[in-house]
N, C-alpha and C positions, 0 to 999 in steps of 0.2 A: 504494500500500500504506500504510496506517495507520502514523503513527511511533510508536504507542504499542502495548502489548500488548493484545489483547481483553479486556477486565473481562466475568467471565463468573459467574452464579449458577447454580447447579440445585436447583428444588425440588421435592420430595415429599410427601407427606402427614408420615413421620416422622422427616426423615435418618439413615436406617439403610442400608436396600440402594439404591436405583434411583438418590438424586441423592450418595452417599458413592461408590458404582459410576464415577459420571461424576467426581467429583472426583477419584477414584484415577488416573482415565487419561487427564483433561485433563491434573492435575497433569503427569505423567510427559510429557505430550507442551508441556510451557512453558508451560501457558495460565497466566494469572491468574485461578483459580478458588476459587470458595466452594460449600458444600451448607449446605441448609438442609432445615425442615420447616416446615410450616403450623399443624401440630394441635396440643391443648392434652395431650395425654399420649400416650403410645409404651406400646400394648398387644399384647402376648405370648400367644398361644393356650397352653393349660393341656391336658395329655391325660386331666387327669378333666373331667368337663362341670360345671366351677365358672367360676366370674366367672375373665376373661382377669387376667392378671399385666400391674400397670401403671406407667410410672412416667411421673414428670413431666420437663420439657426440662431439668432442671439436675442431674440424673444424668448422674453419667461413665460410656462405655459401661465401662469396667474394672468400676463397680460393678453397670452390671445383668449382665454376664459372672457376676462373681461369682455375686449372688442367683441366678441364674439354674443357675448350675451347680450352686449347694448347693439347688435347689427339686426338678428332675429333670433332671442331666449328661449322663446318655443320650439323653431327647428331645428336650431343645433343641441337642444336638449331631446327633442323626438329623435334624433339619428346618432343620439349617445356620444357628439362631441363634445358636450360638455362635460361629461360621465370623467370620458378619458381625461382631458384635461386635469380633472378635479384630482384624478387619483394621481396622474405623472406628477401635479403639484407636491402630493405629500411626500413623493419617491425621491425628487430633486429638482430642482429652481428650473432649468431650461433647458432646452435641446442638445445633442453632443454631435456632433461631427467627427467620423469615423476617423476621416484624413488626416484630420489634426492631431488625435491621440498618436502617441508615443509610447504610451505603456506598453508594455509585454504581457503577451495572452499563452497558456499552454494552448488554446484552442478557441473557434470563433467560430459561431455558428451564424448562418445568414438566411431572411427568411423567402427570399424570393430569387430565381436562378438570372436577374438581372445583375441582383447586388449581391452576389457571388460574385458574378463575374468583375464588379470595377472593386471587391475587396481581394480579391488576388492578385488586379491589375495592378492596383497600390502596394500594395506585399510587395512585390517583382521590382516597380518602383525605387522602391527607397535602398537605400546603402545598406546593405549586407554588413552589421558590424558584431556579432555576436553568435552567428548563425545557429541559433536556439529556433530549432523549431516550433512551427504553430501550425495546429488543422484547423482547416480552411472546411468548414461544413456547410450545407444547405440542404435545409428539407423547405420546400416550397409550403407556407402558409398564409389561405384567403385573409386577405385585411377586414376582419369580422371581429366581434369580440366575442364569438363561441370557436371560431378555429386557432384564434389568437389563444385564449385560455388552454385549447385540447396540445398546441403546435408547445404550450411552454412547457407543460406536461410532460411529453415526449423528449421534450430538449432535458429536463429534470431527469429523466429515469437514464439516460445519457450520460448525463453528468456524475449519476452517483455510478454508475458502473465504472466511469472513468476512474473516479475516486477509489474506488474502492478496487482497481485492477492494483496488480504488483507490478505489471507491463506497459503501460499506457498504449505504446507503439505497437505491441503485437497482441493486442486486446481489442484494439476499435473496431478493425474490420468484422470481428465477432459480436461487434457488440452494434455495429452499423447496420449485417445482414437479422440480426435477431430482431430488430426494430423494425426492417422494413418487413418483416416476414410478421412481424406483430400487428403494424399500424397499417402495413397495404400504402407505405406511405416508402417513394425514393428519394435516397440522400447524392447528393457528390460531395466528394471529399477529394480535399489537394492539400500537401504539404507546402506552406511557405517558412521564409528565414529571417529570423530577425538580423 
């Protein structure tokens, strides 16, 4: 068993629901966990057909709650954006962008095979100074907050198997195919270097 705790990321197109989701319930369950997002602004559907409500990564969710409440508090509370908000509020102040973090992950799970792909293209990127490896995971999950909840689930029972291998590296592949033979759900995986 590893002496150390799992360093764990989760990323999303906009850390809102699906890798805030996974932070809520690794947290709670010990991990050492971060959420992140990929994209360059976090956009909000609008119920007249105008341009989507947008903001950029250095908005606190406190403040798009706000905006968002004084724009129309009925239907971003009917479509659980404010739900979201309320809860990323209690998890932490504002949005993370993935690019930017520097920290070292054993592992980083991503929830959609878009942002798989520019979080390896960044990996590949950056200066090779350490070469400690990181898996590079994606199981694709709907941006729902019932596939959100089930997809952090899965990422959880993941994690503790990782945890709790004496192998990390000649464990995943067992423990990737048992998940997808579980959940009916497929993962990719890629090794990058720090």
């Amino acid at each position: 068993m590893p002496s150390s705790p799992l360093r764990v990321a989760v990323v999303c197109m906009s850390n809102l629901n699906r890798s805030m989701e996974a932070l809520s319930i690794l947290r709670k369950k010990g991990f050492s966990i971060r959420s992140f997002g990929m994209g360059s602004l976090v956009r909000f559907p609008r119920l007249a057909p105008k341009e989507p409500v947008a903001y950029d990564f250095s908005t606190s969710y406190k403040m798009m709650c706000k905006d968002l409440s004084c724009k129309d508090r009925k239907y971003y509370k009917g479509n659980g954006v404010l739900h979201i908000l309320g809860r990323n509020e209690r998890i932490k102040p504002h949005l993370e962008r993935f690019q930017e973090c520097r920290d070292p992950f054993d592992v980083i799970f991503t929830c959609a095979e878009n942002v798989y792909d520019r979080v390896v293209a960044d990996m590949c990127a950056r200066d090779q100074e350490t070469c400690q490896p990181v898996h590079v995971i994606n199981m694709d999950i709907e941006d729902t907050l019932e596939d959100a909840t089930l997809g952090s689930l899965i990422i959880c029972e993941l994690c503790q198997g990782l945890q709790q291998a004496d192998d990390m590296e000649s464990s995943l592949a067992e423990l990737l195919l048992a998940a997808e033979g579980k959940t009916g759900r497929s993962f990719l995986h890629t090794v990058c270097f720090y």
